[in-house]
VEXNUKOL-283792 format. One record per residue (C-alpha): residue number from 1; residue in three letters; chain; x, y, z. Coordinates in steps of 0.5 Angstrom, whole numbers, plus 500, padded with zeros to 3 digits. Layout:
% residues N
<node seq="NUM" type="Ala" mol="A" u="X" v="Y" w="Z"/>
...
***
This chain:
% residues 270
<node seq="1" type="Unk" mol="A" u="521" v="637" w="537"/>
<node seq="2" type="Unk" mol="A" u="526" v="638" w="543"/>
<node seq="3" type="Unk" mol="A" u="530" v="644" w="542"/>
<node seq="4" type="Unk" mol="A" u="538" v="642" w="542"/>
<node seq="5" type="Unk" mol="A" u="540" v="644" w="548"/>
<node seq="6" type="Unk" mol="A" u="544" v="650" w="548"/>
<node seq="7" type="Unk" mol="A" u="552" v="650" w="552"/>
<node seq="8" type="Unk" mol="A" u="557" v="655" w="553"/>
<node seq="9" type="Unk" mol="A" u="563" v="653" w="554"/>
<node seq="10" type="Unk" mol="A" u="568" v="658" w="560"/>
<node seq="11" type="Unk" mol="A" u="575" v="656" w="560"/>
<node seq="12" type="Unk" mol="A" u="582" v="659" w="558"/>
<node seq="13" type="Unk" mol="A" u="586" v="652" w="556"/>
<node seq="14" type="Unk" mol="A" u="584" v="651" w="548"/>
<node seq="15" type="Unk" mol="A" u="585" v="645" w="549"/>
<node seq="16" type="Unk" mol="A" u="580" v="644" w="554"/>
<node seq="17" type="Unk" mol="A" u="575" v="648" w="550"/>
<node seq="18" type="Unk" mol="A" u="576" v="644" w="543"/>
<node seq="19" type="Unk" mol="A" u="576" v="637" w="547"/>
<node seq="20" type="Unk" mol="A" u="569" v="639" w="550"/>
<node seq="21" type="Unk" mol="A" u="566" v="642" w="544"/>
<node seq="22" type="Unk" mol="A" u="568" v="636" w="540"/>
<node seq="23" type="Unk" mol="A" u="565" v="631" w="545"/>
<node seq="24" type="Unk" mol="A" u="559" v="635" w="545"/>
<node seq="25" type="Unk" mol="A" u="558" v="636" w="538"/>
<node seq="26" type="Unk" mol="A" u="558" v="629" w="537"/>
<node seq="27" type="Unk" mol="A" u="552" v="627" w="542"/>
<node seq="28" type="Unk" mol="A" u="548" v="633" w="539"/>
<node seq="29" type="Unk" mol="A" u="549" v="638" w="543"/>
<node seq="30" type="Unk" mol="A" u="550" v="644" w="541"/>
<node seq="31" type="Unk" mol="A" u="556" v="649" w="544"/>
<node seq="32" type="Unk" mol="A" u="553" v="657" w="542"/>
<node seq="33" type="Unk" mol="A" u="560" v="660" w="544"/>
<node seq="34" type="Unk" mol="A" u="566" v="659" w="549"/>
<node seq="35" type="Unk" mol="A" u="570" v="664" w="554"/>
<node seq="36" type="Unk" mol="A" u="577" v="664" w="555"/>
<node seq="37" type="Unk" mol="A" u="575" v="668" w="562"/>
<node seq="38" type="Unk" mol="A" u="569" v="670" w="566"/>
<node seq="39" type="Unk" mol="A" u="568" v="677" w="564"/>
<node seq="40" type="Unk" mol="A" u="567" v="674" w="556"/>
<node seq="41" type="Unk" mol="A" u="563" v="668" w="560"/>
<node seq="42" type="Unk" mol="A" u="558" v="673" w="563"/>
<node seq="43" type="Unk" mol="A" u="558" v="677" w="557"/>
<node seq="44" type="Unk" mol="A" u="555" v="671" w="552"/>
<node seq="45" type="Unk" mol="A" u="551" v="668" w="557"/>
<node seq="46" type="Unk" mol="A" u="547" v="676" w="556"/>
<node seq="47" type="Unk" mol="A" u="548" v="675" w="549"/>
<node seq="48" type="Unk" mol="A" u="547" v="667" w="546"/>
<node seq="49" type="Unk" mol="A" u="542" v="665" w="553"/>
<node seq="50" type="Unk" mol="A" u="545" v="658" w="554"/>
<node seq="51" type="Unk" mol="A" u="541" v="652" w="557"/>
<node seq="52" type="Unk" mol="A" u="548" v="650" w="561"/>
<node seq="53" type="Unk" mol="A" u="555" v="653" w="562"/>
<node seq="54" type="Unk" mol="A" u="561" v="648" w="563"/>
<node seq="55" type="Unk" mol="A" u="564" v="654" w="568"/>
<node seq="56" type="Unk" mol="A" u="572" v="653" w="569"/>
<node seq="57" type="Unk" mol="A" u="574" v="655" w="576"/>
<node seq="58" type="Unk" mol="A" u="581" v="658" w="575"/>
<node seq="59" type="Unk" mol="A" u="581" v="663" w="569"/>
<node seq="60" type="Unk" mol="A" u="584" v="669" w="569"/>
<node seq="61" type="Unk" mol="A" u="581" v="677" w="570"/>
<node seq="62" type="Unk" mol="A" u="575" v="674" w="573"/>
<node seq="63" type="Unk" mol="A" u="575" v="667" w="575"/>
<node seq="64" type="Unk" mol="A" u="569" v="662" w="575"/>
<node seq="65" type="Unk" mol="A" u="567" v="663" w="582"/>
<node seq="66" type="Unk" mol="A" u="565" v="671" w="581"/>
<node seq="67" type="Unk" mol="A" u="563" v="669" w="574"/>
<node seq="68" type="Unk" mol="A" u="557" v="664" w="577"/>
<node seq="69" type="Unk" mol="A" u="555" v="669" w="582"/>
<node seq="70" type="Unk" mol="A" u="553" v="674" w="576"/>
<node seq="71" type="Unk" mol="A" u="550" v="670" w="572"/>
<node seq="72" type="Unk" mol="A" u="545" v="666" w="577"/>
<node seq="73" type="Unk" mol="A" u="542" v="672" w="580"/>
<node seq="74" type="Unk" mol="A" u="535" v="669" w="580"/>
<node seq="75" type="Unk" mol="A" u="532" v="672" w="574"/>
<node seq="76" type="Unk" mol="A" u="528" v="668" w="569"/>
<node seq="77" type="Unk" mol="A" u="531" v="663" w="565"/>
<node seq="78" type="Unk" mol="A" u="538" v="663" w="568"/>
<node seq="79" type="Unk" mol="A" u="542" v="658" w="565"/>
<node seq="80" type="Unk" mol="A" u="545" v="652" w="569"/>
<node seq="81" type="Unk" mol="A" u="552" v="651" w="571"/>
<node seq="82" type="Unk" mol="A" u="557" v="646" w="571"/>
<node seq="83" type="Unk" mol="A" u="564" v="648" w="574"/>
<node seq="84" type="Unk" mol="A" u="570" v="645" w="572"/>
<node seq="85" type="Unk" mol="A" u="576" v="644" w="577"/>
<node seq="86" type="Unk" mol="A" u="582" v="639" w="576"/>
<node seq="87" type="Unk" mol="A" u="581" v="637" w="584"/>
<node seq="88" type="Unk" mol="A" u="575" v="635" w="587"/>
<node seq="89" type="Unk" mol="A" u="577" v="638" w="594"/>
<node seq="90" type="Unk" mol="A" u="577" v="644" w="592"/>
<node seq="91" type="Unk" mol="A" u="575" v="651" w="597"/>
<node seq="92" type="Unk" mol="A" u="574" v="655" w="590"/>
<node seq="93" type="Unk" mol="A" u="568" v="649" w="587"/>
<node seq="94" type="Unk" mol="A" u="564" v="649" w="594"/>
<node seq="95" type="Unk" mol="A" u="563" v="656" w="594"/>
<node seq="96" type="Unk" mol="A" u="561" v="655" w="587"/>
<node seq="97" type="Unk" mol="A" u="557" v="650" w="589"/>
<node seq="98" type="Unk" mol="A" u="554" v="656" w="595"/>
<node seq="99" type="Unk" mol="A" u="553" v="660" w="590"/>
<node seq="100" type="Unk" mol="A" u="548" v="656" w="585"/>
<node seq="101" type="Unk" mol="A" u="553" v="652" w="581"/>
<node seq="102" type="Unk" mol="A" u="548" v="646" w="579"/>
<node seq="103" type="Unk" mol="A" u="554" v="640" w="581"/>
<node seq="104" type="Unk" mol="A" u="562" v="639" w="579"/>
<node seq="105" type="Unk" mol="A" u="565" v="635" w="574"/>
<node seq="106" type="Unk" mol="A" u="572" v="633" w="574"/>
<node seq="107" type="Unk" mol="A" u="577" v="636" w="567"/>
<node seq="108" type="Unk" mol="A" u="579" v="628" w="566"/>
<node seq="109" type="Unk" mol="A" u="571" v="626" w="566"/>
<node seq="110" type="Unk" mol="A" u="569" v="621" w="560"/>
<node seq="111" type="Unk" mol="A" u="566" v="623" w="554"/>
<node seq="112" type="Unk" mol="A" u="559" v="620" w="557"/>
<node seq="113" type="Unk" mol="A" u="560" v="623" w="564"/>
<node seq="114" type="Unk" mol="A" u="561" v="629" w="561"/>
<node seq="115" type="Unk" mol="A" u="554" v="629" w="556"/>
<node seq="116" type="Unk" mol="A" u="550" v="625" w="561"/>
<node seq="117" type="Unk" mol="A" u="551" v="631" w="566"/>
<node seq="118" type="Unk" mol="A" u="550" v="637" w="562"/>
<node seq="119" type="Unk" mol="A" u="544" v="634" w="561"/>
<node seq="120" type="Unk" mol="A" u="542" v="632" w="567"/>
<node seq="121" type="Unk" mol="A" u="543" v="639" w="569"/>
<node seq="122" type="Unk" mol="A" u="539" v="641" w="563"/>
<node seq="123" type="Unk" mol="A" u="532" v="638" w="566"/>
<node seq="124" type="Unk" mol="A" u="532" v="642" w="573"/>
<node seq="125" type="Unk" mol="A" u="537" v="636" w="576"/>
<node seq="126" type="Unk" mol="A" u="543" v="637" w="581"/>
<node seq="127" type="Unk" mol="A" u="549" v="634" w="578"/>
<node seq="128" type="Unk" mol="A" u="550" v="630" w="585"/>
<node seq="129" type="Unk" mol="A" u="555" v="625" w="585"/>
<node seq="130" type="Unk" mol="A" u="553" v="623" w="593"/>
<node seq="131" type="Unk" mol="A" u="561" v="620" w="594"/>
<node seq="132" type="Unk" mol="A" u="565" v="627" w="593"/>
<node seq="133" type="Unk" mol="A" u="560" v="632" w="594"/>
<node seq="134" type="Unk" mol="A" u="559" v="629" w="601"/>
<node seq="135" type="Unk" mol="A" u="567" v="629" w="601"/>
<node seq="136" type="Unk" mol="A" u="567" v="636" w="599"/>
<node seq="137" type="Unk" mol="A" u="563" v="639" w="604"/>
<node seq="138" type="Unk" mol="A" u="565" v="635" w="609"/>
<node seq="139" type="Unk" mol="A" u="572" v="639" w="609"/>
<node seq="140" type="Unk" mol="A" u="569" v="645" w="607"/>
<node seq="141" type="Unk" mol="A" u="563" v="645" w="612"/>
<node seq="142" type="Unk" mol="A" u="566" v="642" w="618"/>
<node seq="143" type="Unk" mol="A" u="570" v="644" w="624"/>
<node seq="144" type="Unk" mol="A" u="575" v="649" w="622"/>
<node seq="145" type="Unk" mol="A" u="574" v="650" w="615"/>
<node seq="146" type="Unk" mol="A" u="567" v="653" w="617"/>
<node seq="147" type="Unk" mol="A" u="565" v="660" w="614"/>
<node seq="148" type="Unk" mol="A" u="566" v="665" w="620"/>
<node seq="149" type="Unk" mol="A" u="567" v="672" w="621"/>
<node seq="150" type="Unk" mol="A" u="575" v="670" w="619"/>
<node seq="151" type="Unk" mol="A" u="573" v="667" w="612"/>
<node seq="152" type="Unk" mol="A" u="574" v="670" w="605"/>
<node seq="153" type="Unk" mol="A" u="566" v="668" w="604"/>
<node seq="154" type="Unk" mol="A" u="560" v="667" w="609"/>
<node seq="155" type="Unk" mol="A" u="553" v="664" w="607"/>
<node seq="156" type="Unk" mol="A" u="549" v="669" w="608"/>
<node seq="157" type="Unk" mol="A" u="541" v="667" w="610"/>
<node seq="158" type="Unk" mol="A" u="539" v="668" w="603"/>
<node seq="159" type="Unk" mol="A" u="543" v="664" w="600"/>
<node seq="160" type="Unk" mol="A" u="548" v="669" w="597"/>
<node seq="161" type="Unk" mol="A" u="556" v="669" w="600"/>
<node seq="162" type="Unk" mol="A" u="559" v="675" w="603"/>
<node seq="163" type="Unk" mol="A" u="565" v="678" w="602"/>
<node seq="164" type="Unk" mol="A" u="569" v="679" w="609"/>
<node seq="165" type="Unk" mol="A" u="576" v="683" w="610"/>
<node seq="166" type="Unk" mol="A" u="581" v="677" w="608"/>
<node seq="167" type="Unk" mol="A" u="583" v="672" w="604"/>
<node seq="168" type="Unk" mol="A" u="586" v="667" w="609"/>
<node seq="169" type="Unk" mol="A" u="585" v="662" w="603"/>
<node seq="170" type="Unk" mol="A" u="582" v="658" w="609"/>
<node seq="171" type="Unk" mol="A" u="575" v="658" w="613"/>
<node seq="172" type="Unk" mol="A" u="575" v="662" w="621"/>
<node seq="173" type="Unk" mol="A" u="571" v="658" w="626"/>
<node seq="174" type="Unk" mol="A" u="563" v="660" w="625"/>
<node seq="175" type="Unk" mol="A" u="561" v="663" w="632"/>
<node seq="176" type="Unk" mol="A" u="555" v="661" w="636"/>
<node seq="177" type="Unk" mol="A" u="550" v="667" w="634"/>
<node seq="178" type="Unk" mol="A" u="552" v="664" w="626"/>
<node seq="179" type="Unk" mol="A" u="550" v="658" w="628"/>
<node seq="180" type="Unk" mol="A" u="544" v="659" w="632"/>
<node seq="181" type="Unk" mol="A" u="542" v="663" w="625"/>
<node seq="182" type="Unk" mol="A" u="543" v="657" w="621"/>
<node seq="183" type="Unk" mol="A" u="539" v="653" w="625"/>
<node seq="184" type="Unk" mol="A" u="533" v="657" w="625"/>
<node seq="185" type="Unk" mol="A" u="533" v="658" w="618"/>
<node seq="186" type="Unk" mol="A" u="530" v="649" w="618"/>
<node seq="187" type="Unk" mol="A" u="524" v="653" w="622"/>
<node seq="188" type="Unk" mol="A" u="520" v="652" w="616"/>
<node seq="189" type="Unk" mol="A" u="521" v="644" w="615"/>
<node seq="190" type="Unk" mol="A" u="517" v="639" w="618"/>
<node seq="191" type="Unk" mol="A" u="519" v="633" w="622"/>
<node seq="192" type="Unk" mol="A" u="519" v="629" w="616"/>
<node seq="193" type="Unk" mol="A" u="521" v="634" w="612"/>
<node seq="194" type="Unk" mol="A" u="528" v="635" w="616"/>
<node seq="195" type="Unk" mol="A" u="529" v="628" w="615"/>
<node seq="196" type="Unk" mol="A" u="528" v="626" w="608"/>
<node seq="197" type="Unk" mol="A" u="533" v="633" w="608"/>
<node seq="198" type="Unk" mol="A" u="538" v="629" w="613"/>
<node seq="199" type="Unk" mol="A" u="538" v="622" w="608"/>
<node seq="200" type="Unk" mol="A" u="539" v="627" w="602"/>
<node seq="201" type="Unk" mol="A" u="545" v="630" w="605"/>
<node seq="202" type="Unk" mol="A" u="548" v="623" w="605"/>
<node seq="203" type="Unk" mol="A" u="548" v="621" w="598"/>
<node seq="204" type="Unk" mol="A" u="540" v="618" w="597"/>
<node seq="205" type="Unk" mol="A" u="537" v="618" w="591"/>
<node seq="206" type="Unk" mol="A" u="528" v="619" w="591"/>
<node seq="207" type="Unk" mol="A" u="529" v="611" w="590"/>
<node seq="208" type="Unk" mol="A" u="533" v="610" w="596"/>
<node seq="209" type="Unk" mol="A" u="529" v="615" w="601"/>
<node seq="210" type="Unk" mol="A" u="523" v="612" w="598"/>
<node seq="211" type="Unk" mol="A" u="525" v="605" w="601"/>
<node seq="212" type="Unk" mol="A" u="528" v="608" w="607"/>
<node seq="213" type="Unk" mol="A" u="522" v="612" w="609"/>
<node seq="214" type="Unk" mol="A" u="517" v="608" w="607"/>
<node seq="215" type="Unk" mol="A" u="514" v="612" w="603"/>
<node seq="216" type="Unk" mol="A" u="512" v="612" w="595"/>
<node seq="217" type="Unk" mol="A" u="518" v="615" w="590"/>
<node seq="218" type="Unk" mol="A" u="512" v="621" w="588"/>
<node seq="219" type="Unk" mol="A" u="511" v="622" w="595"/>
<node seq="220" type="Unk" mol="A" u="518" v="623" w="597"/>
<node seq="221" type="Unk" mol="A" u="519" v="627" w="591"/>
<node seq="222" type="Unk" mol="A" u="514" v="632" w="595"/>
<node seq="223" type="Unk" mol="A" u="518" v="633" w="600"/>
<node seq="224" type="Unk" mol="A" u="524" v="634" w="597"/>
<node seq="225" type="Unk" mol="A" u="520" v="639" w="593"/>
<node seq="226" type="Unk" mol="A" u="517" v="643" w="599"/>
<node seq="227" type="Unk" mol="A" u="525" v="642" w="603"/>
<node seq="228" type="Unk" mol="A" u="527" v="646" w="597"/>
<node seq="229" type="Unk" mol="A" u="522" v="651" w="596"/>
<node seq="230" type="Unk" mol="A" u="521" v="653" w="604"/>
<node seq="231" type="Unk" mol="A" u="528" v="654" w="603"/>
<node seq="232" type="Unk" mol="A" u="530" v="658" w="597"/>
<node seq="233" type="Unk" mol="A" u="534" v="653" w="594"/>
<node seq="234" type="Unk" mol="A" u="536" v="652" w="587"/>
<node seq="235" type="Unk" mol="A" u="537" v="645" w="587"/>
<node seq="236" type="Unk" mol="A" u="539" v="638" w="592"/>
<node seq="237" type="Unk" mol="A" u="546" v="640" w="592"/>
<node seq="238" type="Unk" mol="A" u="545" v="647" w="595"/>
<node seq="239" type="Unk" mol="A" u="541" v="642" w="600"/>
<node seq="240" type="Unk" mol="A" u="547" v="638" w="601"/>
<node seq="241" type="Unk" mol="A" u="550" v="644" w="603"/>
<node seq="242" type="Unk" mol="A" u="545" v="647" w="608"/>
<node seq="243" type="Unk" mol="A" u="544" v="640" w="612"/>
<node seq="244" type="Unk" mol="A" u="551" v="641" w="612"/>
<node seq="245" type="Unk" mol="A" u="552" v="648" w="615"/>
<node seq="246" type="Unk" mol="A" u="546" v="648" w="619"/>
<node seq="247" type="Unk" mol="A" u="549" v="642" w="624"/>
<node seq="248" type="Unk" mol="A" u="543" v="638" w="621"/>
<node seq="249" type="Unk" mol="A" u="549" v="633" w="618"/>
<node seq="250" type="Unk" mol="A" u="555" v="633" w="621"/>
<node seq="251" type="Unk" mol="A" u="561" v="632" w="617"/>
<node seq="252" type="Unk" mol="A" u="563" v="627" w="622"/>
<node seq="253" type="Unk" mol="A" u="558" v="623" w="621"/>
<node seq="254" type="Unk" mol="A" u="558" v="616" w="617"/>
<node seq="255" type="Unk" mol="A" u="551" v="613" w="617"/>
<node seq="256" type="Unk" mol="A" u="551" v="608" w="611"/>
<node seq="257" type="Unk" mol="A" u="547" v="609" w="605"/>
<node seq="258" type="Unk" mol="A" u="547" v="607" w="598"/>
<node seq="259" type="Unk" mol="A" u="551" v="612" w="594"/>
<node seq="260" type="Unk" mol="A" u="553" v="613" w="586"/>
<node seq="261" type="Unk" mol="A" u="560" v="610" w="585"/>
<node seq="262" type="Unk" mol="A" u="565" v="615" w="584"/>
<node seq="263" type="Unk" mol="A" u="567" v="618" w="577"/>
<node seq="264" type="Unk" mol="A" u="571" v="614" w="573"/>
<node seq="265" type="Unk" mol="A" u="578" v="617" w="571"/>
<node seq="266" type="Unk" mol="A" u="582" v="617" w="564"/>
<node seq="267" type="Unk" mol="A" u="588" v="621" w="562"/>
<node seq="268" type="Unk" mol="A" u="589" v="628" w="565"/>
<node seq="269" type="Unk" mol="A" u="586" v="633" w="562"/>
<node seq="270" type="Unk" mol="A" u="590" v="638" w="558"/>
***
């Protein structure tokens, strides 16, 4: 018998808290506790060893952001994370995103996007929703949001992000020797591998690659494999974002492909 998956719950808004818990509950999920910042996050993911934390990006003492970085650390069994943002343009949810954060919902999800996602998540998947998170790393990756020696985060070569001297709320211009590093980083990959990262980056499913590239689903999920392994990547989210950075993708580029619709909006979340 599967074991009931096991959440924690991170944002300071009660009713937040309350709404989540109960929309959960109701579809079998079990919410293990809740933090109202993300001190008490990191502390009770120690405590309770939950499968998924809902993560609010803006709480007060610790914000969600820092909250992240300390509980993905790599180590066996880590939970996955979902961050909770009220705007999906958001510098604060991509650096999330950098750090290891599994996807994004927005606080106005549906009852069913909200446990569809928490377990999707739970099954080793990204929550990639193509439309959005290309929008989102379009603005955060390219042109003058670039992470350079100016920003308040730079992606460093394992992954990790660096803490520079300001915090600008914006990103400076990445240099020329960062981005040759970036590019050496896809050394691993080949050809067809740096292909099948390409079309991840721009929205396609294992299905849609698999139509594209000729190739049979299981064979593609091969490659996403290795593409994700080679790189020390968590998941295709945190692939979306490397096409991205490295210059493999450019935030200019509108090739069509098929993506997943965008996330129907209710009321307002309290």
């Amino acid at each position: 018998m599967t074991e009931p998956l096991r959440v924690l719950l991170a944002d300071d808004q009660t009713l937040v808290r309350t709404g989540f818990r109960l929309i959960l509950g109701a579809d079998g999920i079990d919410v293990v506790a809740e933090a109202t910042d993300g001190t008490e996050a990191v502390e009770a993911v120690r405590r309770t060893r939950p499968d998924v934390v809902l993560m609010d990006v803006r709480m007060p003492r610790m914000d969600g952001l820092e909250a992240t970085r300390r509980i993905l650390t790599g180590a066996p069994g880590e939970p996955r994370v979902i961050i909770l943002t009220t705007f999906d343009l958001d510098r604060y949810v991509y650096a999330a995103l950098t750090a290891g954060a599994s996807g994004f919902l927005l606080k106005d999800v549906t009852p069913e996007q909200l446990t569809a996602a928490v377990r999707t998540v739970r099954t080793g998947d990204a929550l990639l929703a193509p439309a959005i998170t290309r929008r989102l790393v379009q603005r955060f990756a390219g042109g003058e949001h670039r992470y350079g020696a100016g920003g308040e985060h730079r992606y460093g070569a394992g992954g990790e992000h660096r803490h520079g001297a300001t915090d600008e709320g914006r990103y400076g211009a990445r240099s020329g020797g960062d981005t040759a590093a970036l590019h050496r980083d896809l050394a691993p990959l080949t050809p067809r591998e740096l292909e099948v990262l390409g079309l991840l980056a721009r929205g396609l499913s294992n299905a849609e690659l698999a139509g594209r590239l000729h190739l049979a689903e299981a064979t593609v999920k091969t490659h996403v494999a290795r593409v994700l392994a080679k790189l020390g990547l968590r998941d295709r989210v945190q692939a979306v974002i490397v096409a991205y950075e490295t210059g493999l993708v450019s935030a200019g580029a509108h090739e069509a492909a098929p993506s997943a619709p965008e996330p129907v909006r209710g009321r307002p979340a309290p």
